[in-house]
N, C-alpha and C positions, 0 to 999 in steps of 0.2 A: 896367777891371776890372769885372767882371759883380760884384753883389751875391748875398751868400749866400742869399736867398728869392726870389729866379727863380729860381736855378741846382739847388736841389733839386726839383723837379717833374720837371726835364728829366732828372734822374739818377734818379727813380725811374721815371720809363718806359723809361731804356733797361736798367735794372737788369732791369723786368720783361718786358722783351722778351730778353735775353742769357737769363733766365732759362727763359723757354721756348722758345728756340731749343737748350737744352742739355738739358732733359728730353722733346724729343721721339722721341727714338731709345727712351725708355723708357717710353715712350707704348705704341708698336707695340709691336704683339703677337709672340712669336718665334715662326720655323715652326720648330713640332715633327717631331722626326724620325721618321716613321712607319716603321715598323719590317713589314715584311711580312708575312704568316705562314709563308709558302716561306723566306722568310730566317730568320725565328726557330727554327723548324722545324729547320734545318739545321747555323743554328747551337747548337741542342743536343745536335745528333748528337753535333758536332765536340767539344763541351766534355763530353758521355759518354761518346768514344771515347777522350779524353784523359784520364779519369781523375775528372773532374769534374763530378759525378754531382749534388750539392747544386745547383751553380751553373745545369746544365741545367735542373734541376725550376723553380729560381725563376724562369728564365726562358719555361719553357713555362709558369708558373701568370700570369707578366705576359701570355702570347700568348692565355690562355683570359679574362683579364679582357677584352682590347683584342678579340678575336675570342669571343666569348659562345656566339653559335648554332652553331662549331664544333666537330668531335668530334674532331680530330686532335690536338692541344694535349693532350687526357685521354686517347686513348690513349697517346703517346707518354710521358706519366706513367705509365700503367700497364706500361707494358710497361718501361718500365727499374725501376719496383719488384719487379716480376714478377722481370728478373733479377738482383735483390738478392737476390730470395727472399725481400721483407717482401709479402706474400701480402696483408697487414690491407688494407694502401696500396691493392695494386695491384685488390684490390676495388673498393676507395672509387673510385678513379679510372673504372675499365672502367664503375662503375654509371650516371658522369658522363657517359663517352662514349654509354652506353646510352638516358640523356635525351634524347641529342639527335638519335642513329638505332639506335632500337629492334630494328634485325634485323640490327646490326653481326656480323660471324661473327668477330673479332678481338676486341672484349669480348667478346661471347659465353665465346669459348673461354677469354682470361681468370678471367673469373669461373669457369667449369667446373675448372678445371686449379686453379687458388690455392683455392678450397673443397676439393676431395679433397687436395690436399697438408695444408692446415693438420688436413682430420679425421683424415687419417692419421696426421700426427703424435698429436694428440690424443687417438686408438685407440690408440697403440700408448704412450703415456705410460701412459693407464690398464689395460694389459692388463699393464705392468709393477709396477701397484701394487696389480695383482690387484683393484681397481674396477669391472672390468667385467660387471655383473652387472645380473639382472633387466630393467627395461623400455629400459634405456640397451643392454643387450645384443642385447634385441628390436629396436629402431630401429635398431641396428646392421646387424643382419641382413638386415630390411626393404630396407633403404639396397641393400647388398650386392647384393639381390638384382632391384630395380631398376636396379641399375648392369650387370648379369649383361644383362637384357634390354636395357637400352639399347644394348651394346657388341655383343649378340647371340654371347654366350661365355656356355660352362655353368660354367668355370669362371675366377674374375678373375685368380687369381695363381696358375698352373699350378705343379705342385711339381718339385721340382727333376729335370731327366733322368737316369733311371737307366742306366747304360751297360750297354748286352742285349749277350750274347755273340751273335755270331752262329752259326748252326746249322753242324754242321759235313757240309761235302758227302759223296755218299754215296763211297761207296770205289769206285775201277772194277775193273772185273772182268778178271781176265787172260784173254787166251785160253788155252784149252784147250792144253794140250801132246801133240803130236800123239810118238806113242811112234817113238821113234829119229832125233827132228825134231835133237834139242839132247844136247850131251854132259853128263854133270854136270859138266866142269870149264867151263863155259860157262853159268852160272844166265841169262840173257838172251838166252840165244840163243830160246827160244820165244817171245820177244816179239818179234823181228824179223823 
């Protein structure tokens, strides 16, 4: 029989040897699953074609943290607020893309397109509450009429087609009735 004051020494080295033979696995580090940006990308499509418009965004707002100096991630933000038609968003977003290629023609047009929608609405709320007046009506105008030259149109929002009769053609002329050509029980016969 071994004595109980050897036999503890030897049991607490193998205590501490089982012990880190079982916390090694939790040692290592785990490989993270990196997620691509073509995958994330697409898989947003898949989750805003199906309906899942929330779920898309938080996943492209993980693919803009994990990918930073990309612009694809913010527009594909913007462009699915764009078509919610929250206009505020789809700004915020294209201004994001814009940081990061300033000559983007897809924010660009973003931005262009969601500011004239929301001032439109916003003209047309105040010209309903009879608001529109003095120097808000001058910038209105202004606006109008830089947007005239830019689109290179006299007029923005042509009024409505008035339906023109058309002209009625001239009458044709019969020929001459040649005397004793045609009976009178024959009105047609001088035309033949």
């Amino acid at each position: 029989m071994m004595k109980l004051g050897t036999s503890i020494p030897g049991l607490a080295c193998a205590l501490l040897l089982s012990a880190c033979a079982t916390d090694a696995p939790l040692l290592r580090p785990e490989k993270s699953s990196v997620v691509t940006l073509d995958s994330a990308l697409a898989e947003a499509n898949r989750l805003a074609a199906g309906g899942q418009q929330d779920k898309a965004v938080t996943l492209l707002r993980s693919a803009a943290g994990s990918y930073p100096a990309d612009k694809a991630p913010w527009l594909a933000m913007a462009q699915m607020k764009f078509d919610r038609a929250s206009y505020g968003e789809a700004i915020l977003h294209a201004q994001e893309a814009l940081q990061r290629d300033p000559s983007d023609q897809v924010g660009n047009s973003i931005i262009a397109v969601s500011g004239l929608r929301l001032s439109t609405r916003a003209l047309a709320d105040l010209s309903q509450q009879n608001n529109l007046s003095g120097s808000l009506r001058t910038e209105a105008q202004d606006l109008a009429r830089v947007l005239r030259t830019s689109l290179g149109e006299d007029v923005l929002v042509p009024p409505p087609a008035v339906a023109r009769k058309a002209p009625l053609a001239p009458a044709k002329r019969m020929a001459p009735v040649k005397p004793g050509a045609a009976s009178s029980a024959d009105p047609f016969g001088a035309i033949r």
